[in-house]
PASEDREN-114426 format. One line per 5 residues: for each residue x, y, z of C-alpha. Coordinates in pm, 1 decimal, always signed. Each point is the difference from the previous one (the first is absolute). Example, Ala and Ser with C-alpha at 12.3 -4.5 7.8 and 13.67 -1.06 7.14 Angstrom:
// PASEDREN-114426
+1230.0 -450.0 +780.0; +137.0 +344.0 -66.0
// end
This chain:
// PASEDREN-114426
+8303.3 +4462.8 +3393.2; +364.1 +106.1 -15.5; -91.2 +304.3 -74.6; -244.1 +77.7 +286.5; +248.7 -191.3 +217.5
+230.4 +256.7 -110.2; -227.9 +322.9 +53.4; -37.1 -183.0 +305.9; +355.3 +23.4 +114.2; -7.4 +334.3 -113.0
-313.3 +167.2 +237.7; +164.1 -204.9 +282.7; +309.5 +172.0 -37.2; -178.4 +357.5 -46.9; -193.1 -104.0 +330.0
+286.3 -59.9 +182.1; +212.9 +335.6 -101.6; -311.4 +197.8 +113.2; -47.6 -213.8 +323.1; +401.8 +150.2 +78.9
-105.5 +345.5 -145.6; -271.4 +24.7 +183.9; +134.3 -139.4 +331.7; +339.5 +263.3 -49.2; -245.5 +259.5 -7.3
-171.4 -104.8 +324.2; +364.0 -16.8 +171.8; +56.8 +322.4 -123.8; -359.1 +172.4 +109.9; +89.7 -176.8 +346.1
+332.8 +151.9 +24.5; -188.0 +342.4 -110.4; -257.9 -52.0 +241.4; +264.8 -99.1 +283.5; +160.8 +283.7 -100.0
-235.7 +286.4 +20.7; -106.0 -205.6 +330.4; +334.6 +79.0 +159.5; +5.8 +373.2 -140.5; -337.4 +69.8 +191.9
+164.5 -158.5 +287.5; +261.7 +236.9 -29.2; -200.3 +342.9 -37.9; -230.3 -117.5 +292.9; +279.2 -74.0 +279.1
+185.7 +303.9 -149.3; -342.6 +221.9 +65.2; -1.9 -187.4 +388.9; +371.0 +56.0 +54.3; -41.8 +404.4 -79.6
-329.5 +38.4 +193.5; +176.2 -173.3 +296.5; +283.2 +213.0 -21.4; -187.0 +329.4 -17.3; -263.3 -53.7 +184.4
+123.4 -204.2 +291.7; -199.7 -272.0 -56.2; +129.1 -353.3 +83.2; -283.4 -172.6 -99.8; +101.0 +114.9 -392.2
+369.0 -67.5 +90.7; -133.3 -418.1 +90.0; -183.4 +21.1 -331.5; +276.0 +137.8 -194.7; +254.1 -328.7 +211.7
-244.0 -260.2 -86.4; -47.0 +89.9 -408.1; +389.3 +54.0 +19.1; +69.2 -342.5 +130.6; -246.3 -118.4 -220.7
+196.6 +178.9 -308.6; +336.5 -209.5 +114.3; -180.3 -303.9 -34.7; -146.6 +37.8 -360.6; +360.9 +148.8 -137.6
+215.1 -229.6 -83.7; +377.8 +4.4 +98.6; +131.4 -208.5 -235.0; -197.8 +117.5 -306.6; +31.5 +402.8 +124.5
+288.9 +23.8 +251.3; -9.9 +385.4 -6.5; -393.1 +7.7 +10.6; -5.9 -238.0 +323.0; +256.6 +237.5 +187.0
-182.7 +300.8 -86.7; -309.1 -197.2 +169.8; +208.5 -77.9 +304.5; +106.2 +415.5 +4.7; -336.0 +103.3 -35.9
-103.8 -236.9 +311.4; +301.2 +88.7 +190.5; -95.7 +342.7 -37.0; -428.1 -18.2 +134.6; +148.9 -243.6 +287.5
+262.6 +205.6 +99.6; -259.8 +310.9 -7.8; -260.1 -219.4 +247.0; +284.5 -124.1 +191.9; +112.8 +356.0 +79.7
-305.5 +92.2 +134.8; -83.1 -314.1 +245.8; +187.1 -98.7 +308.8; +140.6 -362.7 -127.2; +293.8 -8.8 -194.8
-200.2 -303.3 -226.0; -52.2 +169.7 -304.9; +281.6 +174.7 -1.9; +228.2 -273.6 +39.7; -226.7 -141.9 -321.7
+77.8 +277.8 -215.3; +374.4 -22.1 +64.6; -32.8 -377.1 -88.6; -176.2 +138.5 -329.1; +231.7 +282.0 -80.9
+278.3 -271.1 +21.8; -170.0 -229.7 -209.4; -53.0 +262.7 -258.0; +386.0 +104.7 -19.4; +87.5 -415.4 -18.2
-112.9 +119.0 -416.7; +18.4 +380.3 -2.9; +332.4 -16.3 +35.2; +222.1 +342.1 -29.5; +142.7 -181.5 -383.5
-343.8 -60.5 -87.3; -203.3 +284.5 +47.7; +197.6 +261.0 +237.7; -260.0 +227.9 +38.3; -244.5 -242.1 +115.5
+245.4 -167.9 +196.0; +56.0 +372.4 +140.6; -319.2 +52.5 +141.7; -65.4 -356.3 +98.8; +345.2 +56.3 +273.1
-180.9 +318.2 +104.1; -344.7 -164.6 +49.0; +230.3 -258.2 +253.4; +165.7 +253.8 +151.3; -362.8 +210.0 +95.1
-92.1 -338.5 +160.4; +309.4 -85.6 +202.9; +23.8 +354.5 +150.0; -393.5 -8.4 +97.7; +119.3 -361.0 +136.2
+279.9 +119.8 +170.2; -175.2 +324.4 +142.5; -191.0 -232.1 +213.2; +343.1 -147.2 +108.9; +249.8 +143.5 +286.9
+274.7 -141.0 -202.3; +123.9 +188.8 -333.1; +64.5 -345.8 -217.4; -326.1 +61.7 -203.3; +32.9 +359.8 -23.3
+429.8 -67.4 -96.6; -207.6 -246.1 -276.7; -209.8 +273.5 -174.0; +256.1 +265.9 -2.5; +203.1 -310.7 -185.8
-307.9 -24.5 -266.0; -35.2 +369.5 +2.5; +323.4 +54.0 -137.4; +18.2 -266.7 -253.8; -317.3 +101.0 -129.0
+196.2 +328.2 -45.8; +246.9 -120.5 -213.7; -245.2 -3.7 -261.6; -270.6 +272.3 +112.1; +227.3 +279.9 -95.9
-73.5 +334.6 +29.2; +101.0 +52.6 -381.5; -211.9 -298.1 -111.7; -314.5 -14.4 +191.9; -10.9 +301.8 +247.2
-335.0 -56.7 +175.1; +87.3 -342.6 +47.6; +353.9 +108.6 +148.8; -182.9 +231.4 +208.9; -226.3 -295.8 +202.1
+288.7 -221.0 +15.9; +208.7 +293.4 +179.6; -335.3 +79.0 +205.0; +18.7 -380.7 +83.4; +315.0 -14.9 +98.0
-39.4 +285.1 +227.5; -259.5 -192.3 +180.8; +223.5 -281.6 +53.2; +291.2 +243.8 +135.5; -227.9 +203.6 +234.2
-109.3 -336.7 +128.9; +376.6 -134.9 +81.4; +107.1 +385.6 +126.9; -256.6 -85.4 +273.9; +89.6 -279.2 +99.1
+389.7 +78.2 +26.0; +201.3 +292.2 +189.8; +100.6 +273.4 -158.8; -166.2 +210.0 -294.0; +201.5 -119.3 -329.2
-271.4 -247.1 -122.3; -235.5 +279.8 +44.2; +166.3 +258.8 -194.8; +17.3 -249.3 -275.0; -399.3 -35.3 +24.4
-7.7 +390.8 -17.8; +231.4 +17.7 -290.7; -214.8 -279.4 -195.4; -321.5 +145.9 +58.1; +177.3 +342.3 -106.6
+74.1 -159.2 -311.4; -342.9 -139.3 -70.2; -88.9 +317.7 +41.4; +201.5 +183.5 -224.9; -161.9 -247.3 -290.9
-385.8 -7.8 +149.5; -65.1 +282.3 -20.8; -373.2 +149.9 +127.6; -77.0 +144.2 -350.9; +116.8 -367.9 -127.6
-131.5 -226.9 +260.5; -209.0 +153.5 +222.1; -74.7 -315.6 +246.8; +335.1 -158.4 -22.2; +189.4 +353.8 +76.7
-254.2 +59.7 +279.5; +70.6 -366.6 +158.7; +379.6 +30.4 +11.9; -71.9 +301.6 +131.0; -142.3 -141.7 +278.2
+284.5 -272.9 +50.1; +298.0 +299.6 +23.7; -243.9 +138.1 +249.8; +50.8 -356.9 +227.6; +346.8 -45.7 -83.7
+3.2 +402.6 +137.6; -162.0 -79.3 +324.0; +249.5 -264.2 +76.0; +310.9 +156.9 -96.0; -174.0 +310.9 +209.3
-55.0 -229.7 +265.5; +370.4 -131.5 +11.9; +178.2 +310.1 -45.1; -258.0 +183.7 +254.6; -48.0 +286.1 -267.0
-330.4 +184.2 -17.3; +91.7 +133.4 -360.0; -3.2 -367.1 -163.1; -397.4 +1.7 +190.0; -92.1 +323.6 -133.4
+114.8 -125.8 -381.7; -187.9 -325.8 +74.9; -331.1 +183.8 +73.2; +106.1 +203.8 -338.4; +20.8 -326.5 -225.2
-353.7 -134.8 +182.8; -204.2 +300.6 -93.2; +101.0 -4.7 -317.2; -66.9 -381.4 -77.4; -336.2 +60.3 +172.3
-60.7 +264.6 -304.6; -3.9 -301.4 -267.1; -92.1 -301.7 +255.4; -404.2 +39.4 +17.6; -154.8 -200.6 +243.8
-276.9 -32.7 -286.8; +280.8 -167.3 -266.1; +221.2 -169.7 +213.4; -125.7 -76.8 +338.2; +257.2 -172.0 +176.2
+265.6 +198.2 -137.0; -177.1 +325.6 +95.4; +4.4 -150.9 +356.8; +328.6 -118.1 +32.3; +140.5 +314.3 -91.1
-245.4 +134.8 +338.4; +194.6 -262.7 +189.2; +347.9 +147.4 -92.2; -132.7 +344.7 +64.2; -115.7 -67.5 +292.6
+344.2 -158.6 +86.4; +192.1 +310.1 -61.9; -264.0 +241.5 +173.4; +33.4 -242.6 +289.1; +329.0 +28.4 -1.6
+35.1 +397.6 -15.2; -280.8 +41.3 +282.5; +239.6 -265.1 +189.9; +252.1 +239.9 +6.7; -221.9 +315.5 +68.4
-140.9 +104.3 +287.6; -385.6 +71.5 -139.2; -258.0 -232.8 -107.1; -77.5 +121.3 -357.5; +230.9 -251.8 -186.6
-158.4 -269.8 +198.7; -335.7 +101.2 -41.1; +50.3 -3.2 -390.8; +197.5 -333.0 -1.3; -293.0 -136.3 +194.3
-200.6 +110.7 -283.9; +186.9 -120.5 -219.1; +52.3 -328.4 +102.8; -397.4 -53.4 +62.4; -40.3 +113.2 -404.6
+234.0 -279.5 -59.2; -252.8 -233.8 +173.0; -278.5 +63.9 -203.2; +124.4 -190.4 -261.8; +252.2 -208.2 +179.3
-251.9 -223.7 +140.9; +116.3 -285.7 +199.2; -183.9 -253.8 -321.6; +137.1 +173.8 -260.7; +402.9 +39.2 +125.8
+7.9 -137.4 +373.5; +388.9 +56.4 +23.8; -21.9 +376.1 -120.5; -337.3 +31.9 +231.1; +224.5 -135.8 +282.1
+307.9 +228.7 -32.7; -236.3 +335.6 -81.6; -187.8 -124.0 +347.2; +356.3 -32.7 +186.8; +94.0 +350.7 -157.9
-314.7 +172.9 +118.9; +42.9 -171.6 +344.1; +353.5 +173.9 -11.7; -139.7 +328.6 -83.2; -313.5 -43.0 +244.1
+211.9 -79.8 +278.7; +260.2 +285.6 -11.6; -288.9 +257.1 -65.5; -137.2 -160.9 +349.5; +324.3 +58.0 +211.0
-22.5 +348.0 -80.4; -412.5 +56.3 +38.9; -222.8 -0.2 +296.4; -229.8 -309.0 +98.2; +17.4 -360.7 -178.5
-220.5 +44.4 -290.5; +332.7 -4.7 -251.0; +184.9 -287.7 +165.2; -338.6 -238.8 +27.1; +11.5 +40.3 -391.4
+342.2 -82.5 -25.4; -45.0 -310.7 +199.1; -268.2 -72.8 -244.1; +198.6 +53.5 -289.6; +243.8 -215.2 +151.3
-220.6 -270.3 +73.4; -101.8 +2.2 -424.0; +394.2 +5.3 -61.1; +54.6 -354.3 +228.0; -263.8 -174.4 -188.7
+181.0 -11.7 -302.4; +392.9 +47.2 +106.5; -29.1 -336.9 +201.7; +276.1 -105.8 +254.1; -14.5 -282.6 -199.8
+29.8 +139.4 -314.2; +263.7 +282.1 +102.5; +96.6 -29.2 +352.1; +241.8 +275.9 +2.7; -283.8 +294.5 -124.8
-262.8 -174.5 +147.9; +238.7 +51.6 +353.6; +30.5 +357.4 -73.4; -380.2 +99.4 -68.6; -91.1 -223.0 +323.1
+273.9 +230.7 +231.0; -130.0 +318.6 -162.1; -349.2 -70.6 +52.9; +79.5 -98.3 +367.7; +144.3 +308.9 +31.9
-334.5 +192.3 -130.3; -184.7 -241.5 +243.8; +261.0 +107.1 +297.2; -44.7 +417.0 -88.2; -367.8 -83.1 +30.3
-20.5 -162.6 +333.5; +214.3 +298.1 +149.6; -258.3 +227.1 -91.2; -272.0 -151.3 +124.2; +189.6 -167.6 +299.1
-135.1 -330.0 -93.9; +242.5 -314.5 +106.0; -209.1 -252.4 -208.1; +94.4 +189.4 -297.7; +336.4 +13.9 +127.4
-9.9 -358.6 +0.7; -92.3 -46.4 -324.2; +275.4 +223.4 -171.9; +269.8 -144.7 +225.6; -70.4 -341.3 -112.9
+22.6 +113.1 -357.5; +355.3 +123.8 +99.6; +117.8 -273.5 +95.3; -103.5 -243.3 -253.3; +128.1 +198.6 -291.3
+334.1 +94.4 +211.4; +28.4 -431.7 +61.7; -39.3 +6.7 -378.6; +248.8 +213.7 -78.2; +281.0 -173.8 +176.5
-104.5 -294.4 -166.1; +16.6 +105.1 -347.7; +351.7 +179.4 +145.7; -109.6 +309.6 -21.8; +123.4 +32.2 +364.1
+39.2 +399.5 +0.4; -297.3 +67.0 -136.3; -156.6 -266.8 +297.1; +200.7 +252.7 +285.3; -128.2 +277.0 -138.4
-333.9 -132.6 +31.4; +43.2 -142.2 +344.0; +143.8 +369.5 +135.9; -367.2 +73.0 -15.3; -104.4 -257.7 +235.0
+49.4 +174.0 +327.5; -273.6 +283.3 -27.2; -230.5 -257.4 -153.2; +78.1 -248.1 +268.6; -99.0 +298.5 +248.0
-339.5 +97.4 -185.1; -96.3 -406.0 +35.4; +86.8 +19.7 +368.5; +275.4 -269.9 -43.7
// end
């Protein structure tokens, strides 16, 4: 019996090393399992996040958010600190790419708060090359932030991240990477340079997209030369536009054509159109200073290709300001044509500007597109004598001049009012 007590002992002991065994190997084939779980996760919001890019589809772009947020959730930060911030990057990066395209500020203000949370553990001692493009992820998201903004805090901000992302992205070490960052950073400047007097913080844009340039090269990177590209060709509209000089137009239009060669409308939609937009811009701004119609005409065209894909769902801030620009280019081809055909679709256009650009929203541009489009409305009841008309336009006049002096833009408001008296006339007032 002592025996068998003893074999007992023995088998109970076995038992119990194989219940551990066998219960470590379940831990482990859940970890497995957890893991591969997380890796699909992965490949299938990375798949949504590139569709929505290239495509233009937001629905992908929500997909790719709500498997990204997901992702944060199963990492852990205190097990993985560097696999939890690259989680936070990589949902910075698909909310900033939604937010860009909508007309809140919600998601982009989200991906800043995740870009920020990422660098609290990719730190620049840690891992300066993630840190790196983490600061230039938060500095694409302030400037589209602060390019919704009058002020230039935001925009001051990304240039900041921009340049400390920079201090790493070297053009020695990682030259493509250099190359966006100095792209970037361009962005930010060309957004400040309008915003301020002078040209200085425009030259810098040019000289930073030059640079990009210089490293993207269209052999090299085909899409990312022909997109900075596109960006000297804004920052050469507005420097054209300050200095008055029809040359910097003429190189704008140069730098458009050529970005059109590598942005298909049938790769990348929305890039493809706003790189219409911008040449429409700089025809619109030639014919302005022409005496003929043919600029117009083609900036009218090109502003209505821009349309086609820059529906009011899919981007309704774009949609808005390619509507305002055609209303621009509608309007001045209809002071200097017969009839009302051309200034009854500017009106239009108009009217689809002010449903987005709110006085709400922004008073001070929503003031503007109201006193232009009251002027359309006034040209249009002088040709066809009609007082009602007259009426209307007027009282567009003045409610966008009243909101100008509010917002104390009180030049701009007496500018506007100096075109009361022949309205007040037409109206019989």
């Amino acid at each position: 019996m002592a025996l068998w007590g003893g074999a007992l002992v023995v088998i109970a002991a076995i038992l119990i090393a194989l219940l551990y065994v066998f219960g470590s190997l379940r831990e482990n084939a859940g970890g497995i399992e957890a893991e591969r779980r997380l890796r699909l996760l992965e490949r299938k919001a990375a798949a949504l996040f590139r569709k929505g890019v290239d495509a233009g589809d937001n629905g992908a772009l929500m997909s790719a958010v709500e498997r990204r947020r997901k992702i944060v959730s199963l990492v852990s930060r205190e097990s993985a600190p560097l696999d939890w911030a690259a989680a936070q990057h990589e949902l910075g990066d698909a909310l900033f790419r939604l937010g860009e395209r909508e007309k809140g500020a919600a998601h982009l203000e989200e991906a800043v708060s995740a870009y920020r949370a990422a660098l609290t553990e990719r730190t620049r001692d840690r891992a300066p090359s993630d840190w790196a493009a983490t600061e230039n992820g938060l500095g694409a998201a302030l400037e589209k932030i602060g390019g919704r903004e009058a002020g230039t805090a935001r925009l001051e901000e990304a240039a900041a991240a921009f340049r400390l992302s920079l201090e790493e992205r070297t053009r020695d070490r990682v030259p493509l990477d250099w190359a966006t960052t100095e792209n970037n950073l361009g962005i930010a400047l060309e957004g400040i340079g309008e915003r301020e007097n002078g040209t200085e913080r425009l030259k810098e844009a040019m000289a930073a997209f030059s640079a990009a340039l210089e490293q993207w090269t269209r052999e090299l990177a085909p899409v990312q030369w022909a997109a900075t590209e596109a960006n000297l060709g804004h920052t050469l509209v507005s420097l054209g536009e300050r200095e008055n000089d029809t040359a910097r137009f003429e190189a704008a239009l140069a730098a458009f054509h050529a970005a059109l060669e590598e942005l298909k409308r049938d790769r990348v939609p929305l890039d493809w159109a706003e790189a219409q937009n911008h040449l429409g811009v700089a025809l619109a701004e030639l014919g302005a200073r022409e005496s003929g119609t043919v600029r117009l005409k083609e900036a009218v065209a090109a502003y209505r290709a821009a349309l086609e894909e820059q529906t009011r769902a899919r981007v309704p801030l774009r949609w808005a300001a390619a509507n305002n620009n055609l209303a621009k280019a509608l309007h001045l081809l209809g002071a200097r044509e017969a009839g009302t055909d051309r200034l009854e679709e500017a009106v239009a256009a108009y009217r689809n500007a002010l449903q987005e650009i709110t006085r709400e929203r922004s008073p001070t541009q929503w003031a503007a597109i109201t006193g232009a489009q009251g002027l359309a409305i006034v040209t249009i009841a002088e040709r066809k004598a009609d007082a009602a008309i007259a009426r209307e336009g007027l009282d567009k006049i003045n409610a966008a001049a009243d909101a100008l002096e509010a917002g104390g833009q009180s030049q701009a408001a007496e500018a506007l009012r100096a075109q009361l008296a022949k309205a007040r006339a037409l109206a019989g007032q």
